[in-house]
C-alpha positions in Angstrom: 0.0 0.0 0.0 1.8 3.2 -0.8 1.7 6.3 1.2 0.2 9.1 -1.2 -2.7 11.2 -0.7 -3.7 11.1 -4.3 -6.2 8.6 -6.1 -5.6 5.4 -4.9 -3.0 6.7 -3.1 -0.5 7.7 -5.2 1.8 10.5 -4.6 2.8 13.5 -7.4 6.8 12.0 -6.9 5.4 8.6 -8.2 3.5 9.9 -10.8 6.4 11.4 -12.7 8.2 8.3 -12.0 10.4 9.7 -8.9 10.7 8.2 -5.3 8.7 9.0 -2.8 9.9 11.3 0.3 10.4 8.7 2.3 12.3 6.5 0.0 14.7 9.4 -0.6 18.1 9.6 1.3 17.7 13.1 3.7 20.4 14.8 0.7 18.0 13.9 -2.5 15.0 15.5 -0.6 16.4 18.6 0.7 18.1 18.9 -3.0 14.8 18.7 -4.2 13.1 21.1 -1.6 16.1 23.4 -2.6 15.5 23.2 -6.4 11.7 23.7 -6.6 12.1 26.8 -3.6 14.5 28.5 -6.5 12.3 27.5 -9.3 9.3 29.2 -7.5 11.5 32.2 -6.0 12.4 32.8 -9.9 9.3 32.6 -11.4 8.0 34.8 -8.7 10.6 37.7 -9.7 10.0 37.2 -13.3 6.1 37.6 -12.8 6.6 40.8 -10.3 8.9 42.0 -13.1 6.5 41.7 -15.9 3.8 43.7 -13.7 5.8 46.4 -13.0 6.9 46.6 -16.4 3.1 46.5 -17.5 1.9 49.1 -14.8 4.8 51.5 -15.4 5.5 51.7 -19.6 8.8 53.1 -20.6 8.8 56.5 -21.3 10.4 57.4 -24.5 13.0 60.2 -24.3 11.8 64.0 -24.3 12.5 65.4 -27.2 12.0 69.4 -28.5 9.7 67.3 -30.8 7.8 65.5 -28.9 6.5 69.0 -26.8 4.8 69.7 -29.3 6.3 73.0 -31.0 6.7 74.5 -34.0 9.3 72.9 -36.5 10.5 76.8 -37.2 11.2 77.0 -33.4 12.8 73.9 -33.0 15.4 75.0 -35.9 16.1 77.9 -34.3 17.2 76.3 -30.8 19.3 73.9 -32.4 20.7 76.2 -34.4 21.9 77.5 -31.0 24.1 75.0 -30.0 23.4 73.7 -26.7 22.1 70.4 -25.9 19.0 68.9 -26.6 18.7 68.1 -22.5 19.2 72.0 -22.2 17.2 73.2 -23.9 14.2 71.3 -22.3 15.7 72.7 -18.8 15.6 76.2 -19.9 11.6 75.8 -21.8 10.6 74.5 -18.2 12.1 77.0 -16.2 10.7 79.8 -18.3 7.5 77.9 -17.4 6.4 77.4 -21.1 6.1 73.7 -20.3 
């Protein structure tokens, strides 16, 4: 009579063909216990990863295009010189943005 509390009990182990717990020396077990916990504690990570990733999109990078102004404009500040990054800075603290 085997030990399992499965259907006519049978155990998950002996139903993919491996031994039981107690047939297992104390080192196969806690390798298994030890292999499944990392298994689990991955897939855990990689599923909180994907929701954050869903919840917070990647922003693309601000560009003079993407606020929105006038292609005339946006020749004249590169035209300027300075940095894309700079330019931003100096539209928001004019408090245009």
């Amino acid at each position: 009579m085997s030990n399992g509390i499965g259907p006519n009990h049978t155990s998950l182990l002996h139903k993919m063909g491996r031994l039981r717990a107690f047939e297992m020396t104390d080192k196969q077990l806690l390798e298994m216990v030890t292999t499944e916990q990392r298994r689990r504690s991955f897939q855990r990570a990689v599923g909180r990863t994907l929701r954050i990733a869903k919840d917070h999109p990647k922003r693309s990078p601000l560009t003079l295009e993407s606020l929105g102004l006038a292609p005339e404009i946006i020749t004249r500040l590169r035209a300027s010189g300075a940095d894309e990054a700079q330019l931003i800075a100096k539209i928001r603290k004019a408090g245009l943005l």
